[in-house]
C-alpha beads as a LAMMPS data file, in Angstrom:
LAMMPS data file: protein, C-alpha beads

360 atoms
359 bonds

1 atom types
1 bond types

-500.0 500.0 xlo xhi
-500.0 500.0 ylo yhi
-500.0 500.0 zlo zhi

Masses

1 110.0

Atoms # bond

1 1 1 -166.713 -404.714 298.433
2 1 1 -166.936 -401.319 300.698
3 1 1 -168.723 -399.657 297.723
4 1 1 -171.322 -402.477 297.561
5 1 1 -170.877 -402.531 301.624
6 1 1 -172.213 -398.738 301.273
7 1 1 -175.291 -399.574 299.122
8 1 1 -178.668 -398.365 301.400
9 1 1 -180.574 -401.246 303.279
10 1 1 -183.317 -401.057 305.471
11 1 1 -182.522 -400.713 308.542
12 1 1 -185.551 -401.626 310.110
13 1 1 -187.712 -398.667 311.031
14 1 1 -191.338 -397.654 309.761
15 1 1 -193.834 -395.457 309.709
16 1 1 -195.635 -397.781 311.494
17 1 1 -192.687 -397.549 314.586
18 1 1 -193.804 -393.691 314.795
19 1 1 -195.904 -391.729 317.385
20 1 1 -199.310 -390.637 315.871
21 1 1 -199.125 -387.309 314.192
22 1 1 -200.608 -384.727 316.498
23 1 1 -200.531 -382.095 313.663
24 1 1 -202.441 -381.444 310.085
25 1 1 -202.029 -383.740 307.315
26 1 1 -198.436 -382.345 306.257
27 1 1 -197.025 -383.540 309.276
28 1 1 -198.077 -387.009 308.714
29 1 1 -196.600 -387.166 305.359
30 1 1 -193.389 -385.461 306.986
31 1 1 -193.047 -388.507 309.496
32 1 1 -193.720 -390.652 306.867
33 1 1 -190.979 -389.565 304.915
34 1 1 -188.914 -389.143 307.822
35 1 1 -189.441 -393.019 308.342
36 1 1 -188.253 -393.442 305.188
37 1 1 -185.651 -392.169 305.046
38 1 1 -183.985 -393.598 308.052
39 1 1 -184.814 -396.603 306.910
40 1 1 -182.181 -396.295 304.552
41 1 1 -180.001 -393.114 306.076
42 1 1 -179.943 -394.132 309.895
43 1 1 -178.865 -392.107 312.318
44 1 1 -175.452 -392.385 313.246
45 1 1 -175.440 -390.590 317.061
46 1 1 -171.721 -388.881 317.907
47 1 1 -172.463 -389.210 321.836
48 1 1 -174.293 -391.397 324.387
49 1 1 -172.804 -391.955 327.928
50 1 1 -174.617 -395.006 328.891
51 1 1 -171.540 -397.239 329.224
52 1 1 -171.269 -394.988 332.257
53 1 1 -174.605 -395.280 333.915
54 1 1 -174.532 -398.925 333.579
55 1 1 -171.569 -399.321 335.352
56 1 1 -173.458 -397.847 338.249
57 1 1 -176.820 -399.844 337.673
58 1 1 -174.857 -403.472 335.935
59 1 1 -177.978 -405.304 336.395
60 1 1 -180.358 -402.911 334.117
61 1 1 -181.179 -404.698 330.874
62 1 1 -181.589 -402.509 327.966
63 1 1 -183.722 -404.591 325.890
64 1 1 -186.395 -403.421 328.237
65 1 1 -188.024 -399.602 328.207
66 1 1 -186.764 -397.989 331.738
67 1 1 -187.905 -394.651 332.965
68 1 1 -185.232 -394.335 334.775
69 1 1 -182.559 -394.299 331.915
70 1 1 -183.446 -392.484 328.441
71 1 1 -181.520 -395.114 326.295
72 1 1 -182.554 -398.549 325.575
73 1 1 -182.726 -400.825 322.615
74 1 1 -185.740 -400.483 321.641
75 1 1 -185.534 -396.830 321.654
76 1 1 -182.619 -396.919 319.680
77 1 1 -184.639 -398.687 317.362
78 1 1 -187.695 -396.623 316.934
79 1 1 -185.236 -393.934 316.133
80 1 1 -183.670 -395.066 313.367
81 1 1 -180.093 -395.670 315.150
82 1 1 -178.056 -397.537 313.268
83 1 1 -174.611 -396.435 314.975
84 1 1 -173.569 -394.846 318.469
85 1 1 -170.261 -393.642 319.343
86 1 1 -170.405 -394.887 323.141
87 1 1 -168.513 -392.338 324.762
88 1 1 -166.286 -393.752 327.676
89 1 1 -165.570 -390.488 329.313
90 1 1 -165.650 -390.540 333.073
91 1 1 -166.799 -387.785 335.363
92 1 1 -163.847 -385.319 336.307
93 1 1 -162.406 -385.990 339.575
94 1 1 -159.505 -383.894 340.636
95 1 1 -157.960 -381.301 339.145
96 1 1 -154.825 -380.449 336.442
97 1 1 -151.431 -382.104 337.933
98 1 1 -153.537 -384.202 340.505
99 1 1 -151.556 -387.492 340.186
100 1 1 -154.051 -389.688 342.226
101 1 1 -156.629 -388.014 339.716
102 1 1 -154.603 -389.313 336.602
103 1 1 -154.311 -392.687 338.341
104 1 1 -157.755 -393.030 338.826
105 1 1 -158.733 -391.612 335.118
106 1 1 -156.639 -394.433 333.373
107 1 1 -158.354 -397.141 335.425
108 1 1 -161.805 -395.685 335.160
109 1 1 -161.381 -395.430 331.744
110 1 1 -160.047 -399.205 331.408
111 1 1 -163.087 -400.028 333.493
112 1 1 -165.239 -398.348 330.691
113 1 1 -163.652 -399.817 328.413
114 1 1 -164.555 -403.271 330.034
115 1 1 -168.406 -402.230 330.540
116 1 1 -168.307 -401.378 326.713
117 1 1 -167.034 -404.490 325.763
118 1 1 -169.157 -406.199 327.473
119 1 1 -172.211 -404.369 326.426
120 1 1 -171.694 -405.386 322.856
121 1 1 -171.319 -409.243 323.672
122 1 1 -174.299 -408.904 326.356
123 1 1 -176.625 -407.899 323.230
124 1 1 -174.931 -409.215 320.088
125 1 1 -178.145 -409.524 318.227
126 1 1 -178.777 -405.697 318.155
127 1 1 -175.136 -403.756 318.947
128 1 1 -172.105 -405.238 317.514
129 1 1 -168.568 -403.604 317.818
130 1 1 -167.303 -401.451 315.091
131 1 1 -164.179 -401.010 314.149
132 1 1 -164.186 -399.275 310.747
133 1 1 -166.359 -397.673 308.548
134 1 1 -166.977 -400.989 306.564
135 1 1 -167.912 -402.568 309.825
136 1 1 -170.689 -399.583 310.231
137 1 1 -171.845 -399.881 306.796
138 1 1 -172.225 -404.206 307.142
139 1 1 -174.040 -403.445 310.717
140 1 1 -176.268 -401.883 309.049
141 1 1 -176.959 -404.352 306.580
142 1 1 -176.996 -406.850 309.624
143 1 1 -179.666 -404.978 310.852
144 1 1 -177.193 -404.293 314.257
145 1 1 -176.493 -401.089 315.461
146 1 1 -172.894 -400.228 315.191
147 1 1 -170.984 -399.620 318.182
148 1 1 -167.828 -397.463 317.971
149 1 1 -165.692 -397.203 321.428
150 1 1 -164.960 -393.790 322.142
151 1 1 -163.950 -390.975 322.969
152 1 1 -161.672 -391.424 325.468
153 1 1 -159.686 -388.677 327.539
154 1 1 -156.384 -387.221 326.831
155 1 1 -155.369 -387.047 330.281
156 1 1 -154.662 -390.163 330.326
157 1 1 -151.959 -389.669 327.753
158 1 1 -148.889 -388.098 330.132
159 1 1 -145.563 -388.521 328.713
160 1 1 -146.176 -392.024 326.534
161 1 1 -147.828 -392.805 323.409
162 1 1 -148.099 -396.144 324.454
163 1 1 -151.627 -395.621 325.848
164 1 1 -153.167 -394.767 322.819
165 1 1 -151.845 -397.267 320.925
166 1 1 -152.987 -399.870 323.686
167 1 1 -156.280 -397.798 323.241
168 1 1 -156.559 -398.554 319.967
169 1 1 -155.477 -402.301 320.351
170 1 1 -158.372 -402.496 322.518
171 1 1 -160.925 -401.315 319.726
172 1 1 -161.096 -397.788 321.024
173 1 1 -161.326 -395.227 317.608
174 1 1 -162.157 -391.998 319.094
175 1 1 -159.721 -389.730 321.526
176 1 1 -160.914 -385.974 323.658
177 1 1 -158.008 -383.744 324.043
178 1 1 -159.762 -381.647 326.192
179 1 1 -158.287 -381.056 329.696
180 1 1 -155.339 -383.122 328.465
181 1 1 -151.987 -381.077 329.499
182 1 1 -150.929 -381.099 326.067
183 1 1 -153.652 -379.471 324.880
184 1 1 -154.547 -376.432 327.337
185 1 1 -153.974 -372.960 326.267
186 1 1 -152.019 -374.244 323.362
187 1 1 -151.216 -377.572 321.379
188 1 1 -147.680 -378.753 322.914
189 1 1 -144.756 -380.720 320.888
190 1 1 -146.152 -383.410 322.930
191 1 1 -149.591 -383.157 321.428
192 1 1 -148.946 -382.524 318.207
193 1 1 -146.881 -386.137 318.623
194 1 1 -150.574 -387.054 319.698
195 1 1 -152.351 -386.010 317.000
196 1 1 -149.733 -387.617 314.489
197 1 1 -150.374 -390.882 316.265
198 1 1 -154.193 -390.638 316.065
199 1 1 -153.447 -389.730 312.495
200 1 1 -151.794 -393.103 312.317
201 1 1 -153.733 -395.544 314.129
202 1 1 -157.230 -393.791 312.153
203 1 1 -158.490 -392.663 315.662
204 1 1 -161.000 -389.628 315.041
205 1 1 -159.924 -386.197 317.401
206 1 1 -162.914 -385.278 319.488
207 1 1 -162.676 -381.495 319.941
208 1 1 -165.654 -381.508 322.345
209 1 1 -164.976 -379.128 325.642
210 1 1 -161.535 -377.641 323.693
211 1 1 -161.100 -373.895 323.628
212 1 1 -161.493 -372.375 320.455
213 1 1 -158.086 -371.709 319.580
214 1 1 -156.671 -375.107 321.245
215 1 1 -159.530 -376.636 318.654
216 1 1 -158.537 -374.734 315.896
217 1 1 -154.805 -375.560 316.349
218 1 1 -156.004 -379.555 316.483
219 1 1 -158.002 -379.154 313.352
220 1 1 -155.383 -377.564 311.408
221 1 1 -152.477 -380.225 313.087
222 1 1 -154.146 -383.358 311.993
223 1 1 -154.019 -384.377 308.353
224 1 1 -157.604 -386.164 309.087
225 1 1 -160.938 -384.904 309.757
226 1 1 -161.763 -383.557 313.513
227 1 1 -165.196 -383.914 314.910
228 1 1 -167.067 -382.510 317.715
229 1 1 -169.662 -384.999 319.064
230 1 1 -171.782 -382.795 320.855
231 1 1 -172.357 -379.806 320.472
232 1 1 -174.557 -376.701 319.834
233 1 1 -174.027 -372.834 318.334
234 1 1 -172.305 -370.101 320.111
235 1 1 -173.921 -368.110 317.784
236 1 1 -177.501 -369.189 318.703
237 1 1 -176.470 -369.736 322.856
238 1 1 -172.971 -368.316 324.020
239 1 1 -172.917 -371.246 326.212
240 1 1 -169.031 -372.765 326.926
241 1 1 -169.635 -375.867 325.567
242 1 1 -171.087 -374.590 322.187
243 1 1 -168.851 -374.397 319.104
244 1 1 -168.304 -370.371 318.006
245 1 1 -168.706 -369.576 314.223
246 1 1 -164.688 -369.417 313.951
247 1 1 -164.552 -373.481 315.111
248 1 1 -167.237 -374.244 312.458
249 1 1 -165.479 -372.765 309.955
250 1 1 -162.244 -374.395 311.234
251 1 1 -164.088 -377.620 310.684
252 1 1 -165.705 -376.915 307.706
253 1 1 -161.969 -376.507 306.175
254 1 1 -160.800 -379.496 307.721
255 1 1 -163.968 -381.488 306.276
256 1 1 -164.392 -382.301 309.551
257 1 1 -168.277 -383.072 311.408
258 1 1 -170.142 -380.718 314.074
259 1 1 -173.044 -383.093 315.547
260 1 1 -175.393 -381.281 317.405
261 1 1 -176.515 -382.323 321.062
262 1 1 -180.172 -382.566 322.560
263 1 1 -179.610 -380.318 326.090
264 1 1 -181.670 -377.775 326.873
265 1 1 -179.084 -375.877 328.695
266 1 1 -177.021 -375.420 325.184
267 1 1 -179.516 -376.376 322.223
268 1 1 -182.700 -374.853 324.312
269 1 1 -186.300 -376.770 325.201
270 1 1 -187.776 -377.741 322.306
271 1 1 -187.465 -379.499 319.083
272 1 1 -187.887 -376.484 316.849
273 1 1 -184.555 -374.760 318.946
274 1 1 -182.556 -377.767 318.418
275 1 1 -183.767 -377.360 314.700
276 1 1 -182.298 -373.776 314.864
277 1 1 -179.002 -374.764 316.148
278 1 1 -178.805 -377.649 313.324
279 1 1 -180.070 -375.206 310.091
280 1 1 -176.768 -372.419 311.963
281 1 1 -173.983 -375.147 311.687
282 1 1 -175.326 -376.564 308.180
283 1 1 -175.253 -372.604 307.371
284 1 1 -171.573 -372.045 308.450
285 1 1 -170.191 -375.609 308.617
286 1 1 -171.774 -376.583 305.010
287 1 1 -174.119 -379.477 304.779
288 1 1 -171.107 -382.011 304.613
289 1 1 -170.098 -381.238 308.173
290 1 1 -173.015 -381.398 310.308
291 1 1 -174.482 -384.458 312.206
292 1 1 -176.068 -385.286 315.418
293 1 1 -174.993 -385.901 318.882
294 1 1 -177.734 -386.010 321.017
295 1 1 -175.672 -387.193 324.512
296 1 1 -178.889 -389.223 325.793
297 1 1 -177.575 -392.241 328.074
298 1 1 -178.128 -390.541 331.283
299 1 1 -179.163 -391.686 334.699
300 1 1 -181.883 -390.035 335.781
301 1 1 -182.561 -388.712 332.477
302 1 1 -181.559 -385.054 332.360
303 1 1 -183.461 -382.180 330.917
304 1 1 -184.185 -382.341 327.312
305 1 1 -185.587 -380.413 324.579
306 1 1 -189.413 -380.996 324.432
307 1 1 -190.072 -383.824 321.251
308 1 1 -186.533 -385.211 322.380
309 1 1 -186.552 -386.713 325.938
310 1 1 -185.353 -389.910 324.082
311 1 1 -183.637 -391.849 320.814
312 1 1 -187.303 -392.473 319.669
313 1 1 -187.648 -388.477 318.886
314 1 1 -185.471 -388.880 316.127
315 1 1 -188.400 -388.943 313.277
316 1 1 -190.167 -386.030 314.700
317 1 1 -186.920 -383.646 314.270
318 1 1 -186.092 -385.348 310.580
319 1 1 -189.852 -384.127 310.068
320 1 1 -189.313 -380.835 311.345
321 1 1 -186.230 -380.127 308.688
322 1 1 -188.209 -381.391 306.203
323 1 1 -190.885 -378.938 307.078
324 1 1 -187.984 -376.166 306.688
325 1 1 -187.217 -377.398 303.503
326 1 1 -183.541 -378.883 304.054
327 1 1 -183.315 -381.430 300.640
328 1 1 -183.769 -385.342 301.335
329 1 1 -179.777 -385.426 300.189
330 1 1 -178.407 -383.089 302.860
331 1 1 -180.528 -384.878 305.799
332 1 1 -179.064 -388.192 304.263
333 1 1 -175.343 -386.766 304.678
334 1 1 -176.892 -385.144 308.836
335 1 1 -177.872 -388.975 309.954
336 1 1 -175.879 -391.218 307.680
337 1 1 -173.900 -390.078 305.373
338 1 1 -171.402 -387.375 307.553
339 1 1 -170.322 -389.733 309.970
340 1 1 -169.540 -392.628 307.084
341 1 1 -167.522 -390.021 305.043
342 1 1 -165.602 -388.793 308.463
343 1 1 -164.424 -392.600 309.454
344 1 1 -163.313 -393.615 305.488
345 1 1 -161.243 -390.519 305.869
346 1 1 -159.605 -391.344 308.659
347 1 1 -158.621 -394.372 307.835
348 1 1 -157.363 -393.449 303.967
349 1 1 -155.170 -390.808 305.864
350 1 1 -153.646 -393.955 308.284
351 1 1 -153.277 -395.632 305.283
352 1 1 -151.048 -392.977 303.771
353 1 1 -149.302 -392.545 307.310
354 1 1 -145.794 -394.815 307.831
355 1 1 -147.017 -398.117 309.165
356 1 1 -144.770 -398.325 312.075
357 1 1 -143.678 -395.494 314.617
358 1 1 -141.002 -395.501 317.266
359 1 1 -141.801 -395.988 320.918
360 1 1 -142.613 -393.087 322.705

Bonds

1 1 1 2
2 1 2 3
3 1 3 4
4 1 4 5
5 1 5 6
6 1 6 7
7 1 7 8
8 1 8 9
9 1 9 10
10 1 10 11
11 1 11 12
12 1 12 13
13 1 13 14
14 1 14 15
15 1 15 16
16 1 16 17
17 1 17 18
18 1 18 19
19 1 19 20
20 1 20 21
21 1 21 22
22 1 22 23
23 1 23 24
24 1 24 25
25 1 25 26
26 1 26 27
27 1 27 28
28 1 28 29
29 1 29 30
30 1 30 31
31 1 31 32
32 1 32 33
33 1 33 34
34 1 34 35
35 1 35 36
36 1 36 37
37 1 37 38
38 1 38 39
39 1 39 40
40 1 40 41
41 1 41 42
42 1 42 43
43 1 43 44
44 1 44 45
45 1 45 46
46 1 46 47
47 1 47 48
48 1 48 49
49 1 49 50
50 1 50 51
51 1 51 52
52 1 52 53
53 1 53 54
54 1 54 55
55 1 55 56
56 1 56 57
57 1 57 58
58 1 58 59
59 1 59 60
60 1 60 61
61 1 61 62
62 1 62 63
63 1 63 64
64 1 64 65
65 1 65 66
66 1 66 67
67 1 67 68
68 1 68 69
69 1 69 70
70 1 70 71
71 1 71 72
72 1 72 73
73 1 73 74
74 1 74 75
75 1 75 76
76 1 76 77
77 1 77 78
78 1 78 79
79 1 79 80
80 1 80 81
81 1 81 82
82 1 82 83
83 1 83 84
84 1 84 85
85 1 85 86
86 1 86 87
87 1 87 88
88 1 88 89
89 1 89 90
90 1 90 91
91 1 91 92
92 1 92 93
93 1 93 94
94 1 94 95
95 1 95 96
96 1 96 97
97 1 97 98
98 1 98 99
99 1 99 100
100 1 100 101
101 1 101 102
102 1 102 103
103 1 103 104
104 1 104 105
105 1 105 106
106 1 106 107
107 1 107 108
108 1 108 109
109 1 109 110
110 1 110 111
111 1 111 112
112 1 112 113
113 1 113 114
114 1 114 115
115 1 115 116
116 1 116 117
117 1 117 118
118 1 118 119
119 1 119 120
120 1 120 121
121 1 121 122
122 1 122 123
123 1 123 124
124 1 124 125
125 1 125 126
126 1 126 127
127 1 127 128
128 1 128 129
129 1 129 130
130 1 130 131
131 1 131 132
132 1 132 133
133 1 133 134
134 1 134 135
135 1 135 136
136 1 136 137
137 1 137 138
138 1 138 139
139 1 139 140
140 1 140 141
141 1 141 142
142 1 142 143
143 1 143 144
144 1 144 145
145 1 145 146
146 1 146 147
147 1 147 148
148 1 148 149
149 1 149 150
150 1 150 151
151 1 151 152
152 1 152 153
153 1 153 154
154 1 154 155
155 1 155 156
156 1 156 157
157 1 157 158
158 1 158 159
159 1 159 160
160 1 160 161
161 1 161 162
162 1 162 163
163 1 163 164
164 1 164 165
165 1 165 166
166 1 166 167
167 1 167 168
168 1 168 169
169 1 169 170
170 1 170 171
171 1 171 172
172 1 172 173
173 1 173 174
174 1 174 175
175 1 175 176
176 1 176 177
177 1 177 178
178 1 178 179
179 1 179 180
180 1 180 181
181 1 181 182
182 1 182 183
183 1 183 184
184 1 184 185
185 1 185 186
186 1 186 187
187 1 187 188
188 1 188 189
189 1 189 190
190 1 190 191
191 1 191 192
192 1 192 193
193 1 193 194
194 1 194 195
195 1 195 196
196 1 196 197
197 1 197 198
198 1 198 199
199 1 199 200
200 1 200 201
201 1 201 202
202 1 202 203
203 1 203 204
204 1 204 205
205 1 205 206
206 1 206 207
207 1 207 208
208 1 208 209
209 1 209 210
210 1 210 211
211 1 211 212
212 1 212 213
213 1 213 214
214 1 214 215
215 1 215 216
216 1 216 217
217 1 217 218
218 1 218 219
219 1 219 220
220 1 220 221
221 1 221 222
222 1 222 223
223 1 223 224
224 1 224 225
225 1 225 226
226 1 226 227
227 1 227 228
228 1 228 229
229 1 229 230
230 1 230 231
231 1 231 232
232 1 232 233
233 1 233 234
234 1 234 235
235 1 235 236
236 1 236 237
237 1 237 238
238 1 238 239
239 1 239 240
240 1 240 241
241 1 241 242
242 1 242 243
243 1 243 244
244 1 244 245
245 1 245 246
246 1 246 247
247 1 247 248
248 1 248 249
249 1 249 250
250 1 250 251
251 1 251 252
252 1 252 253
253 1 253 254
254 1 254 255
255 1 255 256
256 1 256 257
257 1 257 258
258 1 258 259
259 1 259 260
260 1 260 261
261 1 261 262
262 1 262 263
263 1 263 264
264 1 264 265
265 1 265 266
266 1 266 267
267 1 267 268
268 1 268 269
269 1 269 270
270 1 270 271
271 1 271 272
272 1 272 273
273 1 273 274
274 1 274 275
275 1 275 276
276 1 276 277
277 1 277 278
278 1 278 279
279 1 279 280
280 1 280 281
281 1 281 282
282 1 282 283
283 1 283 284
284 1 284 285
285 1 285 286
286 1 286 287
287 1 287 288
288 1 288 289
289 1 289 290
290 1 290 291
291 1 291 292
292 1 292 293
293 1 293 294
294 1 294 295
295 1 295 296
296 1 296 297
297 1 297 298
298 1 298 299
299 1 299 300
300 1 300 301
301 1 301 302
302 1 302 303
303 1 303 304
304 1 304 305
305 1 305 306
306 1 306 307
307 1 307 308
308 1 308 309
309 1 309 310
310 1 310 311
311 1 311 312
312 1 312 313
313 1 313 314
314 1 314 315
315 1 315 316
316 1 316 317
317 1 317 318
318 1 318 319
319 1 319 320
320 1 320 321
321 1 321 322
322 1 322 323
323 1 323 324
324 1 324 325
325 1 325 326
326 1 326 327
327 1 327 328
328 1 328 329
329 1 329 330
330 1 330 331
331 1 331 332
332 1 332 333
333 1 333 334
334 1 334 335
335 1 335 336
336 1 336 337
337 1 337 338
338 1 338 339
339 1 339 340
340 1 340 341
341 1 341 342
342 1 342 343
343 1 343 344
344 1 344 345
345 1 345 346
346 1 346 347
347 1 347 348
348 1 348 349
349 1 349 350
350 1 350 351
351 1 351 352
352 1 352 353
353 1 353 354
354 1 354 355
355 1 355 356
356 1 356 357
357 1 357 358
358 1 358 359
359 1 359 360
């Protein structure tokens, strides 16, 4: 059934759900195939942070276009989203060894947990909660967007495993080491016990905000694929949070997924950089390990490249890479295809992990 699960269907989305072309004649018919093509290859997003904003505005309803916040449903919809990793991250507060701060991270992240939760069952006739990559493939059938929960931070794994696991019990699939203890300057007994777990319980390692060699030591630890959910190249913009050509390659070994983010301050101010930073990682990374995380969900929006203040720009940058001659098969494996492939690997390595492990 998952191979007839995996079968294209529309997912809703039209040339007809497009901006007007402001360009020649070739631009039309590269929005037009753009539409197309998500209609069967959505895009499946590696970051949004709205779980967070809402908690601070609970009364916003997202089935109705705000200027105010730069993700709604039907945004996601013009866009051709047909799955968001909801990231439950929580602002930093404190610093390393701050107990109150660790106190406060666990509950905040709980709380996000709750808000996510209660997202999905707020809207069930457009998100529903994913849990595998069957469940994203039959959301997309379903015409839903699916929702995965995650990441969550390390640091709020101490000296116990047990939080993950209750993590995981709770429908959360995605963990991010970074500025966990166990996974500063190097990865610690302790973390590679973490990774092993993740390995177990198919939870994907986010190596978003990791040092390079703390993210190459996680890529080469777990036996499944690693993914960074937003990101942009070092190569292109030296900026911290941008993956360096030895992390891509890192990933590329570990068939693991770079998605690229939508911030000006990493990816520049327009469309056509973001484009740049996306044809880099498909250069070094391969086309089998690059997909998108935009990181829209923000409260006032924040700065964004030209062409993608929002989930609706989607089409216009699938245009632009078809302008620049990347093949229909490769953008299917950026939007769709990458993230699908990352998940079903995950989960074949759990299912070659021992089913039961030993309090920690």
């Amino acid at each position: 059934m998952a191979d007839l699960q995996d079968e294209p269907h529309s997912a809703g989305i039209g040339a007809e759900d497009l901006p007007a072309p402001a360009g020649p004649g070739t631009q039309a018919s590269a929005l037009e195939r753009a539409a197309a093509l998500l209609s069967v290859h959505p895009v499946a997003d590696g970051c949004n942070t709205l779980v967070w904003t809402l908690r601070q505005s609970p009364y916003h309803d997202i089935e109705t276009p705000d200027a105010g916040v730069d993700t709604d449903i039907p945004r996601l919809r013009a866009g051709g989203v047909g799955a968001q990793f909801w990231s439950l991250l929580v602002p930093p507060q404190g610093g390393p060894g701050d107990g109150a701060a660790d106190d406060r991270v666990v509950s905040d992240t709980l709380e996000q947990i709750d808000a996510a939760l209660t997202l999905m069952r707020r809207y069930p006739d457009s998100l529903c909660l994913a849990l595998s990559a069957d469940d994203m493939a039959d959301a997309r059938n379903r015409g839903r967007i699916a929702s995965f929960l995650g990441p969550v931070p390390g640091r709020t794994l101490t000296d116990s495993l047990g939080a993950l696991r209750a993590f995981h019990a709770l429908g959360v699939r995605i963990l991010a080491p970074a500025g966990a203890p166990w996974a500063q300057e190097t990865l610690t007994a302790f973390g590679h016990e973490v990774v092993q777990e993740a390995n177990r319980l198919a939870i994907l390692l986010d190596l978003t905000g990791c040092e390079p060699a703390v993210a190459g030591r996680l890529a080469s630890a777990s036996k499944a694929p690693v993914i960074i959910s937003n990101t942009g190249a070092a190569a292109l913009n030296p900026h911290p949070g941008n993956a360096t050509d030895e992390v891509l390659v890192a990933l590329r070994e570990a068939k693991g997924l770079a998605m690229v983010t939508f911030d000006t301050e990493r990816t520049g101010d327009s469309l056509h950089a973001v484009a740049d930073h996306l044809d880099h990682v498909r250069a070094v990374a391969g086309p089998d390990c690059v997909g998108l995380g935009a990181a829209f969900g923000t409260e006032p929006p924040g700065p964004r490249p030209t062409g993608l203040t929002d989930p609706s720009g989607y089409p216009r940058l699938i245009a632009e890479l078809l302008d620049r001659g990347w093949p229909e098969s490769d953008l299917a494996l950026l939007t769709w295809g990458n993230a699908l492939r990352v998940i079903r690997d995950t989960e074949f390595t759990a299912r070659r992990r021992p089913s039961t492990a030993a309090p920690v």
